[in-house]
C-alpha positions as CSV (number, residue, x, y, z in Angstrom):
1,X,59.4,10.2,38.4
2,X,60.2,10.1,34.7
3,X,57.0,9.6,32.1
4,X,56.8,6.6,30.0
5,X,57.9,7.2,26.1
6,X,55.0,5.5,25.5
7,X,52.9,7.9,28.2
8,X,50.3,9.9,26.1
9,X,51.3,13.8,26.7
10,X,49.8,15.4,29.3
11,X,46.3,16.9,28.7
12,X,46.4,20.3,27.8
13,X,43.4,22.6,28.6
14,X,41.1,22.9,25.6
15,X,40.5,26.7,26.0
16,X,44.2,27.5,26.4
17,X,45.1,27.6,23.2
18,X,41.2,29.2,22.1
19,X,42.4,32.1,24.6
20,X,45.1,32.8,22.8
21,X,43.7,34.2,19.1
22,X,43.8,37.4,18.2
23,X,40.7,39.2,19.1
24,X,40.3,40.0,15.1
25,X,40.4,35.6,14.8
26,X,37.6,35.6,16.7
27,X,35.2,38.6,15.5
28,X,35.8,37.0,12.4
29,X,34.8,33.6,13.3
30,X,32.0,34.7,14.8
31,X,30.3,37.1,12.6
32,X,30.6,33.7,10.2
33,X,28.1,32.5,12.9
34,X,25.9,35.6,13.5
35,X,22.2,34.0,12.3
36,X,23.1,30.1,13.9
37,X,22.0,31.0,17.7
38,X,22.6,27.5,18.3
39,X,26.4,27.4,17.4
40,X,26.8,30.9,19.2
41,X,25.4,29.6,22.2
42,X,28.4,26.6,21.9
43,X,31.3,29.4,21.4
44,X,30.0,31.5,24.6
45,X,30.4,28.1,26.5
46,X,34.4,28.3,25.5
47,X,35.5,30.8,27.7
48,X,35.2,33.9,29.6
49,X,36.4,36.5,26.4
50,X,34.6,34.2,23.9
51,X,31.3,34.2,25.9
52,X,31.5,38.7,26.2
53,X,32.2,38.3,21.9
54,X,29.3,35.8,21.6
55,X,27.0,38.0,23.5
56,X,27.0,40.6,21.0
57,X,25.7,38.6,18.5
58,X,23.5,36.7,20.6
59,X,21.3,39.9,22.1
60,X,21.9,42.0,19.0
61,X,18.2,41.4,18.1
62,X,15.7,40.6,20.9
63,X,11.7,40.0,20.9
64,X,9.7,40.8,23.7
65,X,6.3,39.6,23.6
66,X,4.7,41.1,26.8
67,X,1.3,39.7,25.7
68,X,2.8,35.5,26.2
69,X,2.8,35.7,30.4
70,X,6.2,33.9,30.7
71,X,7.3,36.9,28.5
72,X,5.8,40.1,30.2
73,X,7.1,43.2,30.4
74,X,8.2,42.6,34.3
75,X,10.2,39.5,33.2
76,X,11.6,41.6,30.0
77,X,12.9,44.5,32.9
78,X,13.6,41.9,35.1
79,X,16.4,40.6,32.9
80,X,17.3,43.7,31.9
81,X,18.8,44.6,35.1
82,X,20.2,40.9,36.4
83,X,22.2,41.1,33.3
84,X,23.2,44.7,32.7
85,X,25.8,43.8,30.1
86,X,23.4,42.1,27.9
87,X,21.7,46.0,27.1
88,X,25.0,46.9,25.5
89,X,24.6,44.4,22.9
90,X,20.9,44.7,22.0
91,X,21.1,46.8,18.5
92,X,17.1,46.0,17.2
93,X,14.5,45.7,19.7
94,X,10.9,43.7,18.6
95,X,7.8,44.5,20.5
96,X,5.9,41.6,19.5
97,X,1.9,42.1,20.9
98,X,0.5,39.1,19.7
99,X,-0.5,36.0,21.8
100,X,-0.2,32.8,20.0
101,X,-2.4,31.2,22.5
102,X,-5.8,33.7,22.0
103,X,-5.0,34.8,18.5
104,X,-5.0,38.0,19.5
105,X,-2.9,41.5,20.2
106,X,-2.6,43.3,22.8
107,X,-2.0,46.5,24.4
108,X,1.4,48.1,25.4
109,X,1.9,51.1,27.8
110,X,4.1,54.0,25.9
111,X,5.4,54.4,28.9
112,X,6.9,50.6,28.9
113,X,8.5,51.7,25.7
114,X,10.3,54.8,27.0
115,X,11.1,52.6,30.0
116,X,12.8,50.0,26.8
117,X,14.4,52.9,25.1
118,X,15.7,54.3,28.8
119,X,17.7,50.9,29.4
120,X,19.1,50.0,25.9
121,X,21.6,52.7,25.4
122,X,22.8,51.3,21.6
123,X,19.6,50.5,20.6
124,X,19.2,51.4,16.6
125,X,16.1,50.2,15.8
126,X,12.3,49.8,17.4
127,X,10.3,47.4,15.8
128,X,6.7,47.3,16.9
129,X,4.0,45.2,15.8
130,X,0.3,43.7,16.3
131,X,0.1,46.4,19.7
132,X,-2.4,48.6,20.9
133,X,-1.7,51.3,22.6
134,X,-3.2,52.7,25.9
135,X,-2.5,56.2,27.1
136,X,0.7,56.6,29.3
137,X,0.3,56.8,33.1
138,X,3.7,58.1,33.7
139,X,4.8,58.3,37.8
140,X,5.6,61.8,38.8
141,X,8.8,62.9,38.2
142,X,9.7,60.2,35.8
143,X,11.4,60.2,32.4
144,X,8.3,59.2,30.9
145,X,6.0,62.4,32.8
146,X,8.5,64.6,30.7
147,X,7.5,62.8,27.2
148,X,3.9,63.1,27.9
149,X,4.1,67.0,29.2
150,X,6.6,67.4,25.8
151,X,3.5,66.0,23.7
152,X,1.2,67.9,25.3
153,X,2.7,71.1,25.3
């Protein structure tokens, strides 16, 4: 069956031709994007390779706020491990202790923080702010028994 001169050409794929740029195309074009979460969240939609470059500049700085309670620090380790990937890419890490709701901080476990610093391999910065601290109650035999022996000692 021969097409129509008139036919319009056959659709091509949008993200073939997106797949194709050089990998230096696109770490340019995003790092033009690296503070508008919004239009980095629309270029990981693209494709597969776009959405790996995207998440780099999407989870190179994340908050947790374990005092908000859809944002403790179960939910923070929680997506920590579904998404194992995203812990490559986080570069500053915010501990955040204050609750909008009561106006006021709270407390954080040190041994929540080693726990952090234990998960995010390329993590270069710890920012912590408006927290209290409580004394660690490490497990035996954990990473964080060995910090609190060390600071003892």
């Amino acid at each position: 069956m021969d097409a129509s001169p008139d036919a319009p050409p056959d659709p091509v794929p949008p993200t073939s031709d997106v797949e194709r740029l050089a990998p230096e195309i696109k770490a340019l074009i995003l790092s033009h994007l690296e503070d508008d979460i919004p239009s980095l969240r629309s270029c990981a939609l693209v494709c597969a390779s776009w959405t790996e470059s995207a998440r780099l500049y999407l989870f190179r700085r994340v908050v947790c706020r374990p005092s908000v309670p859809t944002r403790t620090w179960d939910d923070f380790f929680a997506f920590l491990t579904a998404s194992p990937e995203v812990t490559q890419s986080i570069r500053w890490l915010t501990v955040d202790g204050y609750n909008p709701e009561t106006k006021k901080s709270s407390d954080v476990g040190v041994e929540q923080i080693v726990e952090a610093l234990d998960r995010i391999p390329s993590l270069m910065g710890l920012y912590i702010q408006r927290v209290g601290f409580h004394p660690a109650t490490p497990r035996a035999g954990s990473r964080g028994t060995r910090y609190a022996r060390a600071a003892t000692a």
